[in-house]
N, C-alpha and C positions, 0 to 999 in steps of 0.2 A: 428494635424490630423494624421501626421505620425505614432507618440505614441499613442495612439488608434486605428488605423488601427494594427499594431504591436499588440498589447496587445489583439485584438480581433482573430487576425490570430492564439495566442499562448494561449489562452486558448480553443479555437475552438479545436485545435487538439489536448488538452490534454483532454477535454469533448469526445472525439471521444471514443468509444471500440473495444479493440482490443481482439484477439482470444489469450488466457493467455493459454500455457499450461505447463504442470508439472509433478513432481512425489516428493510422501510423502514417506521419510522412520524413521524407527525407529534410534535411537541412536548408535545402530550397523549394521547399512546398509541395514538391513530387509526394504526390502516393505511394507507398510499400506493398503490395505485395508480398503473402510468402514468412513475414513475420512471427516468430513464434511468441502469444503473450500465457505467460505460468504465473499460477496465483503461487504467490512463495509459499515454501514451507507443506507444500501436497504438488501431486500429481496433475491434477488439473488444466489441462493448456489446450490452445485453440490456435488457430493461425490467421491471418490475417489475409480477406480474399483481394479481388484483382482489385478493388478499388482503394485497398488495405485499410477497407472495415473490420471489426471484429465484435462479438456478444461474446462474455464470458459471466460465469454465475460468480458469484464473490461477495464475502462480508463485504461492508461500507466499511470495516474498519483494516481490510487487508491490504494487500502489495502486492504489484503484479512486477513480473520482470519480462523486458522484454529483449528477445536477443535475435539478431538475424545479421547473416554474415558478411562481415565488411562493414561491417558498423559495429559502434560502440554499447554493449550493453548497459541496461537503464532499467532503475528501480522509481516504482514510480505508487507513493501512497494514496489511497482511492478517496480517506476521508470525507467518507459519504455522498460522494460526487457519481452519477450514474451515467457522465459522459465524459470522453479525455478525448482530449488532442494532444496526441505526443510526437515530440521529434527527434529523429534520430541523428547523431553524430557520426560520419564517415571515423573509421581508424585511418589514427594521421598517418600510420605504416605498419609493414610486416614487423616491426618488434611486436606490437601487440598480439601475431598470431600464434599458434601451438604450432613449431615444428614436430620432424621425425627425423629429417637428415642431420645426420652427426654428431646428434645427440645420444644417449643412452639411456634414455626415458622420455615420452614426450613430454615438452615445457613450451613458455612463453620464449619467443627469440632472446624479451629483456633480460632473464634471467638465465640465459645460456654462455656460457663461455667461449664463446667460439664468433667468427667471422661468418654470419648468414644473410645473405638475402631472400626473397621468397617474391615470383610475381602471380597474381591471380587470375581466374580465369576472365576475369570484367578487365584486368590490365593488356591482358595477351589480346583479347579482340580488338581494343583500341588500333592494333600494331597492325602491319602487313608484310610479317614476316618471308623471308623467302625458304628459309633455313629454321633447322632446330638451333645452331648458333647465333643465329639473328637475334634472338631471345635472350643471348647470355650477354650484347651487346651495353646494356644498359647497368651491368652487374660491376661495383666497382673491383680493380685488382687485377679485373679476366680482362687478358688479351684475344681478339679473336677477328679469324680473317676468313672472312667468308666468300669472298668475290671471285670464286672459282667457281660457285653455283651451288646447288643445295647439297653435294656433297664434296666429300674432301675437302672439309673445314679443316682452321689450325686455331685451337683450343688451347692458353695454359694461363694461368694467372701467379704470379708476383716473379716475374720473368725465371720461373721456374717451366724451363721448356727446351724444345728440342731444334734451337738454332732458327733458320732461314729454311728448312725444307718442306718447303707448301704440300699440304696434302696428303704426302706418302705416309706421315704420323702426326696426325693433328691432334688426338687427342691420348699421348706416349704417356704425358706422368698424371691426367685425370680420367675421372668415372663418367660416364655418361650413361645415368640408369633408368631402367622404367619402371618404375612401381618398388623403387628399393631394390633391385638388382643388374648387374650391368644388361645393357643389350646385347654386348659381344662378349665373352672374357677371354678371346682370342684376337689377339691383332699384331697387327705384319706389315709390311709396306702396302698401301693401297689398300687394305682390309681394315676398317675400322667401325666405330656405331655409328656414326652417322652413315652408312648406308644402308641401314638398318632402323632408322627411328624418322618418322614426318611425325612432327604437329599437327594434330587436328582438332574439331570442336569438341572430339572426350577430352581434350588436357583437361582437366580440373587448376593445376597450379604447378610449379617453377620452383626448387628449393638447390639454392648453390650456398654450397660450401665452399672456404678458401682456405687451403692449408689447415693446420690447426687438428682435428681430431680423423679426417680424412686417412692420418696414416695409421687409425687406428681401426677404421670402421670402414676403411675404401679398400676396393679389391684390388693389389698393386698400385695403389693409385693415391703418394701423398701430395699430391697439388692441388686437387680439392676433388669436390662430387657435384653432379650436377644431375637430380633426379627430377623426373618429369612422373609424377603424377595422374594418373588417370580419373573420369568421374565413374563414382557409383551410383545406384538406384536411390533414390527418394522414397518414401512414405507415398507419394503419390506420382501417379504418371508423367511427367513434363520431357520435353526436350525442344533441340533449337533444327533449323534448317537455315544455310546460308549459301546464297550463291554471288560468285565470287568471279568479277568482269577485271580484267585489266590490260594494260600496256604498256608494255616494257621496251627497254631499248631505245629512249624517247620519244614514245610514246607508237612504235611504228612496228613493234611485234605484241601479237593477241596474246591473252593471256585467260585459260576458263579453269575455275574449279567451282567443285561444290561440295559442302559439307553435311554430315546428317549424326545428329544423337539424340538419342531418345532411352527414355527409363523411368522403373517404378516398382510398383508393390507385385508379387509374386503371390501373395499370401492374403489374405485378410486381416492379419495382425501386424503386416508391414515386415514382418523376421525374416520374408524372403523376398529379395529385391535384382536388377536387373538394369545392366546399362548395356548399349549396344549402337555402335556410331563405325566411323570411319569417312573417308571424302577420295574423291577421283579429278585428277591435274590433270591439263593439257597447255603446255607452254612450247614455241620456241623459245625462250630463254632473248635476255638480253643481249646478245651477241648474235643473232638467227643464220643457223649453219646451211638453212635451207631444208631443213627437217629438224621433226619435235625433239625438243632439246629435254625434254621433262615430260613424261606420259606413263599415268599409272595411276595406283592409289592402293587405299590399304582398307580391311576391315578389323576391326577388334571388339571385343567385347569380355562381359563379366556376371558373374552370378553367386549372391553375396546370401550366407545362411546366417543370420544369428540367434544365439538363442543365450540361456539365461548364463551361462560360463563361460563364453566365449562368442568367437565367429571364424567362419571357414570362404575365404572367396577362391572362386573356380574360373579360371580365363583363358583368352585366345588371342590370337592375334595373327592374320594373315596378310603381308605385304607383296606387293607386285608391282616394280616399279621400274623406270627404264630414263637413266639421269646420263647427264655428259657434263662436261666443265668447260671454260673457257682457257685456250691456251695463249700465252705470249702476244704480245701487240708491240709492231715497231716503234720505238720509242724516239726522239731528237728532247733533246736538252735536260740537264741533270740535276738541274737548278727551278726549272718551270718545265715539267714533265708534258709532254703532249702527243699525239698521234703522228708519227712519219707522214711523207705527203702520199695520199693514195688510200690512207687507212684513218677510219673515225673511232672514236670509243664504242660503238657498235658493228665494227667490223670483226668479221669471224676468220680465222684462218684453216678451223677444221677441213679435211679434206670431203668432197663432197659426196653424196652418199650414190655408196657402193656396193656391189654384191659379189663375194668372191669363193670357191673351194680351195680349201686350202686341207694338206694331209697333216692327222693327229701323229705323229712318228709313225709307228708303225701298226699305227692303233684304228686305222680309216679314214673316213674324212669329217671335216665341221664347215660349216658356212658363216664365214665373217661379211655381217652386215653392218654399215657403220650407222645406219637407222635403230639400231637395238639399241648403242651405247655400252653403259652399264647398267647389266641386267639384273637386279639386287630381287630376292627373292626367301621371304622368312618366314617360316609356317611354325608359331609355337602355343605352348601350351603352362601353363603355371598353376600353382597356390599359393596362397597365405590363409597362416591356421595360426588364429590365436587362441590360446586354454589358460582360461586361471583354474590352478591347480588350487588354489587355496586364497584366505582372503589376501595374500600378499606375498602371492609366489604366482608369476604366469611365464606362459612358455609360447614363443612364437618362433613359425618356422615357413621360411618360403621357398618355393621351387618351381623349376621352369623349365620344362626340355624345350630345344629350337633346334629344327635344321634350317639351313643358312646356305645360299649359293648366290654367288657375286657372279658373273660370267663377264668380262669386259669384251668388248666390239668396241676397240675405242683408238682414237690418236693421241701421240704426245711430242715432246721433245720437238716441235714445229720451229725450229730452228734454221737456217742458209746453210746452205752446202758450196762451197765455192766448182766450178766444173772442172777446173785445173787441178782438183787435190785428190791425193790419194785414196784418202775418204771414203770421196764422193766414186770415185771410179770403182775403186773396192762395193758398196754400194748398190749401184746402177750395173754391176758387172763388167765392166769394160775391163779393166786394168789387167795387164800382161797382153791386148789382145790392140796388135794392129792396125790401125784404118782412119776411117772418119766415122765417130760416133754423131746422129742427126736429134736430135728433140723437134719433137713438134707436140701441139695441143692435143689432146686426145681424145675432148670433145669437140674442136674446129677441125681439125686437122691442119690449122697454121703452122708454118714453120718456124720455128723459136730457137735454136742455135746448133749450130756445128762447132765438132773437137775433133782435132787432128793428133794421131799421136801413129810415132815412128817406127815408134820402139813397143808400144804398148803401157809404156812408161811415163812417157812427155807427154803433154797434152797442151794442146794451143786451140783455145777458141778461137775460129777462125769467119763466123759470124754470129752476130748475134741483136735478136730481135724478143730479148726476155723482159718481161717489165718487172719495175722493182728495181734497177739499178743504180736509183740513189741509195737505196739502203744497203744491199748487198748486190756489186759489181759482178756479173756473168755468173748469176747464186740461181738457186733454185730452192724452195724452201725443200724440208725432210718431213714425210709425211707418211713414219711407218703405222703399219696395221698392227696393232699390241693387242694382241690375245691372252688372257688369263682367265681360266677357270678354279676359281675357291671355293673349296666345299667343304662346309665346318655343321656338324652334327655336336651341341653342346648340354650337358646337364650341370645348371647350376642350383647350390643349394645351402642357403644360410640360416641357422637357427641359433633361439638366444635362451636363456631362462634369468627371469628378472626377478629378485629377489627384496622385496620393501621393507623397511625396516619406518621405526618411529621418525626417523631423522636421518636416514641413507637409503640407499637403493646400493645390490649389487648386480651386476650382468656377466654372463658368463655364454661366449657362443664359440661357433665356431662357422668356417666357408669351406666350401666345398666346390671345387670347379671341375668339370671334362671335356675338354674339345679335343676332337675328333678333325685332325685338317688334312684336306690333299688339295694339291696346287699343280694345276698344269700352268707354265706361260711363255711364252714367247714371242715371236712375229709371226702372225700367217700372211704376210706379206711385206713386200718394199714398194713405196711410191714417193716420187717426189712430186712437187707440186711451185706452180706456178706463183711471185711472190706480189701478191694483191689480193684485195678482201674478195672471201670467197673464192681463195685457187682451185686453179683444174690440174689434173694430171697432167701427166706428161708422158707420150711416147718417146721410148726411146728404141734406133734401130741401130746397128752397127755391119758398116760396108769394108769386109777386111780386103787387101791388097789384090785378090784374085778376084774382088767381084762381089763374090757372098755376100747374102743381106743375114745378118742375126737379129730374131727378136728379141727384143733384152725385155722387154714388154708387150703383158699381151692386149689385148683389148682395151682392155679397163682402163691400164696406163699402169700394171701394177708388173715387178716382176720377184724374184727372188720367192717365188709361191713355197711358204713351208719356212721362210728364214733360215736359221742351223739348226731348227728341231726344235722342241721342246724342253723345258727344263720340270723334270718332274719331283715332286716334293711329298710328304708327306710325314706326318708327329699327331701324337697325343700330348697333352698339356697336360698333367695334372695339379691341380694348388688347393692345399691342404692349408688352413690356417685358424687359430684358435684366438681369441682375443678376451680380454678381461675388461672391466671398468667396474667403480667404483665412484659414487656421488653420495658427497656428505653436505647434510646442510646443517653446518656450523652452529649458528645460530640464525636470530632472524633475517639478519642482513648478509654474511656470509656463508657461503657455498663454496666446494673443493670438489673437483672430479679431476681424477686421472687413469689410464689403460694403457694397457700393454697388449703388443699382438707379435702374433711365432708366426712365420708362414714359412711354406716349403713350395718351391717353385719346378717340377720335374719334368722335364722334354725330352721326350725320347720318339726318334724317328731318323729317317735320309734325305741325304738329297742327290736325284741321278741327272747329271749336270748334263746341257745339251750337247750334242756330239754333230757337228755339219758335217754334211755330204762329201768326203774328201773328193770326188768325181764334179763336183760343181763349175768347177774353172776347168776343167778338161773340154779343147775346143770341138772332142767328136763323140762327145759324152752326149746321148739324145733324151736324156730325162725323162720325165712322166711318159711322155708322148711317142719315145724314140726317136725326135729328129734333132739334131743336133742344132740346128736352125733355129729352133724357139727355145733359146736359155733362159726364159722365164721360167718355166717349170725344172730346171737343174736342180733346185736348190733341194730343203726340208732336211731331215738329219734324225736321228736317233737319241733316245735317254742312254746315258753311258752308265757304268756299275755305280751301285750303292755306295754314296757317301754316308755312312750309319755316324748317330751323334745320341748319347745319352747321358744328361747334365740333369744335376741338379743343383738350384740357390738358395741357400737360407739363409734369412734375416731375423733382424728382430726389431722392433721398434715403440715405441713408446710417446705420450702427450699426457701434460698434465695442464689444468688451468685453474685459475683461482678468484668467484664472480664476488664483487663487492657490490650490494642493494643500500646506495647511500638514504631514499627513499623510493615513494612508490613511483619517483620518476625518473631518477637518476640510479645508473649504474656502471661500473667498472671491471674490466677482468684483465687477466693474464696468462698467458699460455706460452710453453712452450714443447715444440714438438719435434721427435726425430724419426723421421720414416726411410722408405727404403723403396727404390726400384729394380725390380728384378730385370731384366733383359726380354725384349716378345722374342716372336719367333721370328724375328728378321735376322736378328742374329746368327739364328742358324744356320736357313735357308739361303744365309749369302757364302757361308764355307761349303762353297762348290768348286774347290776344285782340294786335291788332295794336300797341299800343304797349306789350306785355310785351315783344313778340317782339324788337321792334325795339331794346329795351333790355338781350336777353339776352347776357349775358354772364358765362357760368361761370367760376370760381376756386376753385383746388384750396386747402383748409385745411391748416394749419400743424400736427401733432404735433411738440411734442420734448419727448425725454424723459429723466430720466438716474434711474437704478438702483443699487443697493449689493445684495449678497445674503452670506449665509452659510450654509451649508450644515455641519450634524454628523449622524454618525451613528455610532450603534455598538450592538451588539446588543439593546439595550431601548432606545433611544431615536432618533427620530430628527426633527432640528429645522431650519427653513428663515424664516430671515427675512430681509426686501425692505423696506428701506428705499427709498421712489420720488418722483420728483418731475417731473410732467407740465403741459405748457401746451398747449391747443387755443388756435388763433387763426383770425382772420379765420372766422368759423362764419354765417352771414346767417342774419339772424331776418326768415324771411317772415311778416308780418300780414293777415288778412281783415276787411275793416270792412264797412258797409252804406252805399249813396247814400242820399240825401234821400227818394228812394222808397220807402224801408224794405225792396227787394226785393233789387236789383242791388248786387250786391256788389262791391268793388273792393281793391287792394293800396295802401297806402304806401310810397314809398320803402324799399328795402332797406338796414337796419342789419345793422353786423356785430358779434362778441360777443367776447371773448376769456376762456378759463377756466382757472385752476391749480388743481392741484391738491397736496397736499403729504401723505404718508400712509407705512404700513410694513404689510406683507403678511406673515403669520404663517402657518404649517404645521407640525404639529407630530403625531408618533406614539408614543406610549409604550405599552410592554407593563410592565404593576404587577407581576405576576406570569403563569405557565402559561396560567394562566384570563381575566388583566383585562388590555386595552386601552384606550388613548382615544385616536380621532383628533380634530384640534382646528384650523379653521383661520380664521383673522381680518384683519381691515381695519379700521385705526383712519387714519384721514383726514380732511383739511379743504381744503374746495374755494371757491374765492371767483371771483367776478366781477368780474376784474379791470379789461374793457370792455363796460358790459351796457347798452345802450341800449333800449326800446320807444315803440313808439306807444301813445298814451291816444286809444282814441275816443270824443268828451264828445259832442254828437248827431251825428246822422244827416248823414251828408255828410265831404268833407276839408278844410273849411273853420275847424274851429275842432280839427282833428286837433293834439296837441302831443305830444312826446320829453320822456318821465321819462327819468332816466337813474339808473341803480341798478348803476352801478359802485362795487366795493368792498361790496356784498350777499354772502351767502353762494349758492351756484347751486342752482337746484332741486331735488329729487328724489336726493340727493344724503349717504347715513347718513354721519353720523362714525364708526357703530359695526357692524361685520358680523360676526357669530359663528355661529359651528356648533363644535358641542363632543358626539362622540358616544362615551361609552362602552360597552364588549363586555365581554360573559364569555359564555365560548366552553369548552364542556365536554365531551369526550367527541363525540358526536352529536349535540349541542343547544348554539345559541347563541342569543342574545337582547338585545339593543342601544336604545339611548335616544337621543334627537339633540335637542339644544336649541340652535333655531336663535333668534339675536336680530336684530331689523332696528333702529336707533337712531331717532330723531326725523329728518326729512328737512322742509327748509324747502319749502312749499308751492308757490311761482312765485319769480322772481325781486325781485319786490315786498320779499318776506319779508314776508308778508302775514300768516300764520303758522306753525306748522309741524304737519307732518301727525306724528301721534303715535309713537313706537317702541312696538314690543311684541315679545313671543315669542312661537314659537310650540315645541309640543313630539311628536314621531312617533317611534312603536314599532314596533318588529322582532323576528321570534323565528323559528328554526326549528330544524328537527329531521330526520336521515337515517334514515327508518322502514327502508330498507337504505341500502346502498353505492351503490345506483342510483338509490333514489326520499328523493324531498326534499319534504317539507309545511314550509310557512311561513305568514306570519301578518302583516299590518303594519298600523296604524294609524297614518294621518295628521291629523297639527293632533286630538290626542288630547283638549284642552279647548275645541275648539270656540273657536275664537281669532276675535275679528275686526276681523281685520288690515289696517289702511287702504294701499295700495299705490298707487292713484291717485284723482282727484278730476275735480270739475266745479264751478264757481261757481254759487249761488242765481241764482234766476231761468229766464225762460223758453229756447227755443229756441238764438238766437243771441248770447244775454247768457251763456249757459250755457259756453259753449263758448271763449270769450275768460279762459281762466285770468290769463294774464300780466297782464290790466288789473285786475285783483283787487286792491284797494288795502288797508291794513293799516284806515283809516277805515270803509271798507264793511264789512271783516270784523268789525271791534266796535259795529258796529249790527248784523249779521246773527247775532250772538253774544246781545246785548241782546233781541235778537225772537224769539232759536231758530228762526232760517229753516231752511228744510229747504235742503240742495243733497243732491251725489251722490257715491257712491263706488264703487269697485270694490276687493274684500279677497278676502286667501286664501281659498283655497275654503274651505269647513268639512268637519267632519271626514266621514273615508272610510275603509273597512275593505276590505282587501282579504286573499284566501287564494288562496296558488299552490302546485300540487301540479305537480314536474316528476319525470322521468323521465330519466336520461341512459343511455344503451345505446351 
């Protein structure tokens, strides 16, 4: 009775609760905040306030746990102790987090089979992104070139991608999503997600996939997914404000943004919650055209119901933004790349801004302002609805309608025009027409050269006073007005039903795409421009042999008002596709998942090819105005008949991998996958004339790919390496050549290309000690042309056209060496970080003609918690002023310019011997930026 009495007495008072209080701090003494601590084993929890105190009730003989995100959860036994100080452990990395990208249930990164990275929302504010791709910078495998400005990135990772051509398809064989579904599922030359997605303070987190299950769970898209996350509402009100001062350009163009999000409890119960943010930009851009190069912003937001089955979120998202890119910079030396003399890394060559009417065919008129830019505009709307059906059957499904309009107001192809060529006379309107053609400034009204021709044919500059003649001799650069309006209304829509078993999971969904696209584009004007940072137009008059003055230009300095017309376009997309998976977990260390996916790819639409003015070169044809005298207004043209196309592609594809949990810190898998790329609608909308059409016929490319990964971690380290090995097949290398007329342009037969790639993907996190970090992550690869066929066009015409064949080349644009390697020391309230990113040598074209040069570049970070709520920071990008060749253009004028791939290794060591000038495009140069935020 005693010992029971006893034993009753001593568990009585360890049943008792007592008042536990505490404080959470970080690794370095920092206070937590925000902390959630749960007595295990009940419901019970509290959080931890700004001082990251806490009072919880709890036996002396319980366990509290304690979890808050980005740090490592901790059990912590109370042992009758009624105060703690506990401290938390940062996660050494994203393995330790719960994805949802690429997976088919959510898990820990360690235990997935697949190639993931993931950066956080505490990682991303560190950065001073310019771009949504700036982010994917630090991701190993992903190639990615951004120095075109916030849009018209070129996106692909394990040289799974679509050659040398910047921008017009940067993101061809991956996903670029928001919230788990793409942004766009429509893309085309110039039409892609990035003009459609900014980063702002709602990211929540960053999940890239590479290869591997992508061709299973990505819409068209087996090269990887790159989803961007959004935040939702909290349990309690909080949000951040940050304004956001910089200088770009070398420090000598402004730069203003500011961000805002904020969110919380709806409800009393917390079940109904609420986020809502978005930020507003105003940049000239690194390059300053002389107007805002970046001006605009976006709002989004969300509204999250849960209850005891599930949850349903309800969202928005309205962009307005008005971006430009940087074009070509004259280049001198092939070997140590640098700015021609007259032009710096900061010089701009867009033409300056202008305001012109210009006729829709036959449709009215538009006003091409080259202050709009591109006009990117996306007003959408979504759900995500998850139900469990049962204890082990749920069903999730999301959807999003978007309409979408890109409007371009923009320059391109900023190229020399020689004055003597045919080209250029064709062009400028001269040629067939007698006299002395005059340039002069169109803002000075200086005189700048005279051409003499006889015939209408010849032409002799007979003075000249152009600058820019070391790069290009009596050149004028080419500075047309490119008009495009793209209007894409889309419903997309993916659901899954997840089926749990004791030891599998199966999935079973399926996508659903519609876009809705019509495409007007072409020139509403011609200009040329003067060849110096910041050109002016250029008047041109023409004095034929009786006297007659012609304006070839009007005012502005612009002529050819309306181009040949418009080329008007129009399809519906449909993509239907069904996908399976399967995850078995073996036993305790072993795990097996594999899927299969069907899709059908169905385009049906036309295209009414531009039709020019055949009255435009008529010397008594009096255009718009009726005088014959001002041939600027001759020009514009009409949509010609229905070029009708209706194609359909189906694939099939498949990935299997297999995760080996040697313990709870080491892991291994293996994967191998084969996917499929259907063809966008560039495709289509290039068979514009009738023997394209007639010849169209789309085929989906070949990925496959197979993987090894290993995965460690443990409390100071944590390491991830991917050993991969990827083939692209069957890829058509479309070419543009010129007729015998030097005007009209035509294709060659379509070759097709095949590329491997063979390389290993490094990620790697160490903490040295309290204070030092370094994240580190790399791609060391070798990519060959294993089928690399081109056309050589030797003159004018397809008659003496011939097939190099530069199979067994190494592939283009393509580093063996990609590094970023950043270390931190992190003290108290102040941290401060270094990033040295390396780019390797990349062969120039498939020629191997020669190679564009490697270099580094190096960016600073530093901040500081002036309190608990306000945060100053500090970041310096490309800190030496780096300049970093990323892409190129061949010597010579206009349309010689622009044909890379004919680039022969002979040309390049006479262009080397001459010091020809060609063209480049590099990292921006350095940019300073300070952000002061605010979290409440």
């Amino acid at each position: 009775m005693l010992v029971i009495l006893v034993s009753f007495i001593t568990l009585h008072s360890f049943a008792q609760s007592a008042r536990i209080s505490g404080i959470v701090k970080d690794e370095k003494g920092g206070t937590l905040p925000g902390v959630t601590v749960l007595l295990k084993g009940t419901s019970t929890a509290v959080s931890t306030d700004q001082g990251g105190k806490f009072i919880i009730s709890a036996p002396l003989n319980g366990t509290l746990l304690f979890r808050f995100v980005g740090f490592t959860n901790k059990e912590v036994a109370i042992n009758g102790r009624n105060n703690l100080t506990i401290s938390l452990q940062p996660e050494s990395s994203n393995l330790s987090e719960v994805v949802v990208t690429g997976v088919f249930d959510k898990r820990k990164a360690i235990n997935a089979s697949i190639a993931i990275s993931s950066l956080s929302a505490v990682q991303i504010s560190k950065q001073a992104p310019v771009s949504a791709a700036d982010l994917l910078k630090s991701i190993p495998g992903v190639y990615v070139n951004s120095s075109l400005g916030e849009i018209r990135n070129t996106v692909y990772s394990r040289g799974v991608s679509v050659g040398s051509n910047d921008g017009a398809s940067g993101y061809y064989y991956v996903s670029m999503q928001e919230d788990g579904l793409p942004v766009t599922n429509a893309t085309f030359n110039n039409y892609g997600p990035d003009y459609f997605y900014r980063p702002d303070a709602t990211l929540d987190k960053l999940e890239a996939v590479r290869g591997g299950t992508a061709s299973i769970l990505g819409n068209n898209a087996p090269g990887g997914i790159f989803n961007y996350i959004s935040k939702q509402g909290g349990e309690k009100f909080e949000g951040e404000a940050r304004v956001k001062l910089g200088l770009e350009g070398n420090g000598s163009n402004p730069y203003y943004r500011g961000d805002l999000d904020f969110g919380g409890p709806l409800s009393k119960d917390g079940s109904l919650t609420y986020n809502i943010g978005g930020f507003y930009r105003y940049s000239t851009g690194a390059k300053d055209p002389g107007y805002a190069l970046n001006k605009g912003g976006q709002v989004k937001g969300n509204v999250v119901k849960k209850y005891r089955t599930g949850s349903i979120k309800i969202y928005g998202k309205y962009l307005n933004d008005h971006n430009g890119w940087f074009e070509f910079t004259p280049t001198v030396s092939f070997t140590n790349p640098k700015p021609a003399a007259g032009f710096s890394p900061t010089s701009s060559v867009l033409v300056p801004g202008v305001s012109q009417v210009f006729p829709l065919n036959d449709n009215g008129f538009d006003t091409f302002n080259t202050k709009s830019l591109v006009h990117s505009t996306d007003r959408a709307i979504g759900a995500n609805w998850t139900q469990r059906i049962d204890t082990s059957l749920t069903f999730n499904n999301a959807v999003r309608y978007s309409s979408k309009e890109g409007k371009w107001n923009a320059t391109g192809v900023v190229y020399p025009l020689a004055l003597n060529d045919f080209v250029t006379a064709s062009i400028l309107g001269y040629i067939g027409r007698p006299g002395t053609t005059h340039l002069t400034n169109a803002r000075t009204g200086a005189p700048l050269a005279t051409i003499f021709s006889q015939s209408g044919y010849d032409y002799t500059v007979t003075s000249n006073n152009l600058p820019g003649t070391a790069i290009a001799p009596t050149s004028v650069f080419f500075e047309p007005l490119l008009f495009t309006d793209n209007k894409v209304k889309e419903l997309i829509d993916q659901f899954s039903f997840s089926k749990r078993l004791k030891d599998m999971s199966f999935t079973l969904g399926g996508f659903y795409g519609y876009s809705n696209v019509n495409q007007s584009t072409g020139a509403a004007a011609i200009g040329v421009g003067t060849i110096q940072n910041h050109p002016d137009l250029v008047n041109v008059t023409l004095t034929d042999p009786t006297g007659k003055v012609y304006q070839m230009t009007n005012a502005n300095g612009l002529g050819g008002i309306g181009g040949s017309g418009l080329t008007i376009s129009q399809a519906t997309q449909n993509q239907l596709a069904f996908f399976f998976g399967h995850n078995w977990q073996i036993n305790r260390r072993l795990n097996l998942d594999y899927g299969i996916r069907y899709e059908s790819m169905n385009i049906k639409g036309s295209v009414r090819p531009n039709q020019a003015n055949p009255k435009s070169s008529d010397p008594t044809y009096g255009g718009a105005d009726g005088n014959p005298l001002t041939v600027y207004d001759n020009a514009g043209g009409t949509a010609g008949a229905p070029l009708p196309f209706n194609k359909t592609v189906r694939t099939f594809s498949y990935s299997a991998g297999l995760n080996y949990k040697i313990d709870e810190k080491t892991s291994v898998y293996g994967r191998f996958s084969e996917g499929n790329k259907a063809p966008d609608l560039s495709t289509y909308f290039a068979a514009n004339t009738a023997f394209a059409n007639s010849m169209l016929n789309p085929q989906a490319q070949k990925v496959d790919q197979a993987e090894m990964g290993f995965k460690f971690r443990d409390k100071n380290l944590t390491l991830f390496v991917t050993p991969f090995y990827s083939v692209l097949s069957h890829v058509p290398n479309v070419q543009t050549f010129t007729l015998a007329d030097g005007l009209t342009s035509y294709s060659p037969p379509v070759l097709y290309e095949k590329i491997r790639t063979i390389g290993v993907e490094l990620e790697a996190n160490v903490y040295l000690s309290p204070n030092w970090s370094v994240r580190g992550t790399g791609t060391l690869q070798s990519s060959k042309a294993v089928d690399y066929k081109v056309w050589i066009a030797n003159n004018n015409g397809p008659a003496d056209d011939a097939i190099m064949d530069y199979s067994g080349n190494k592939t283009d644009n393509s580093a063996n060496l990609i590094l970023n390697i950043t270390p931190t020391y992190d003290i108290g309230k102040f941290y401060s970080f270094i990033t040295w990113s390396y780019l390797g040598a990349r062969q120039a074209n498939a020629a191997n003609a020669f190679e564009l040069p490697g270099f580094s570049q190096f960016n600073f970070g530093s901040g500081y918690h002036v309190t608990k709520a306000l945060q100053l920071s500090f970041n310096i990008n490309n800190i030496l002023n780096k300049y970093g060749v990323m892409s190129w253009s061949r010597p010579g004028t206009f349309l010689t310019a622009l044909d890379r791939q004919g680039y022969t290794k002979a040309q390049y060591e006479a262009d080397v011997k001459n010091n020809t000038p060609y063209s480049t495009i590099a990292i921006p140069p350095r940019a300073y930026f300070l952000t002061l935020a605010y979290k409440f």
